[in-house]
N, C-alpha and C positions, 0 to 999 in steps of 0.2 A: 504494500500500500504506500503510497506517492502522497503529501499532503502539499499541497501548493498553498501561496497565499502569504503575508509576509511575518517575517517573525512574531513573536510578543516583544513587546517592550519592556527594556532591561529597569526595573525599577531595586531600590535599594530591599535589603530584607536586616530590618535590624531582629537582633538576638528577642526571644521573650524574656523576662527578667522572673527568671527562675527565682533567684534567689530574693527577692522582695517578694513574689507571691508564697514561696513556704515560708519567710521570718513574721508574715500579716497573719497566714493560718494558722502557724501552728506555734510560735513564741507571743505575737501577740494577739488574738483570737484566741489563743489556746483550743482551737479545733484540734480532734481525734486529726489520724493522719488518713486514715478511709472517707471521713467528709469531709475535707479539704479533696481528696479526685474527687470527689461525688459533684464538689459545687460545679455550677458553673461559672463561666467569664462572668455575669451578669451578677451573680449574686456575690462573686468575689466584688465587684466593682461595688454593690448595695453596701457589704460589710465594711468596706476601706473606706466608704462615706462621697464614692465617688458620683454617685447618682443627685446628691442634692442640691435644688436649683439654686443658683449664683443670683443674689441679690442685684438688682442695676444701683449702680453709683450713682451719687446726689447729684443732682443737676446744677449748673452756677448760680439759677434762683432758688435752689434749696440751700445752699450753701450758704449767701448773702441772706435768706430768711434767718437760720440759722446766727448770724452773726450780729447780726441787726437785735435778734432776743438776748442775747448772751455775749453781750461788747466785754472785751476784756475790762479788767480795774487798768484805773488810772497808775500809772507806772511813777511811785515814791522818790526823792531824790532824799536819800540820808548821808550826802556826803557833807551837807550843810551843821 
């Protein structure tokens, strides 16, 4: 059999990182060493805290709200 058509494309392959997914299972998880394979990528990611959603940053008029209620104190001169 002859496949014609053009390569795939050569994309990088990094390493998985063995060694942070068993020191999260099973040092800090303290997972058995049978449910740690059992998991999956998905619930590995649940447990590591990777799943939860990322707050949006304060906007420049949250910010200026923000500073406008809660002006710093006036700044002491006690070299007098």
């Amino acid at each position: 059999m002859i496949l014609t058509g053009s390569p795939a494309p050569e994309t990088p392959v990094s390493a998985f990182p063995w060694d942070a997914v068993l020191g999260l299972g099973l040092a800090t998880l303290r997972w058995r060493p049978r449910d740690l394979w059992a998991a999956t990528p998905r619930e590995l990611a649940a447990a590591a805290g990777l799943t939860r959603p990322v707050p949006d940053a304060p906007s420049r008029a949250d910010l200026d709200r923000l500073l406008a209620a809660h002006p710093d104190p006036e700044a002491r001169d006690d070299r007098e």
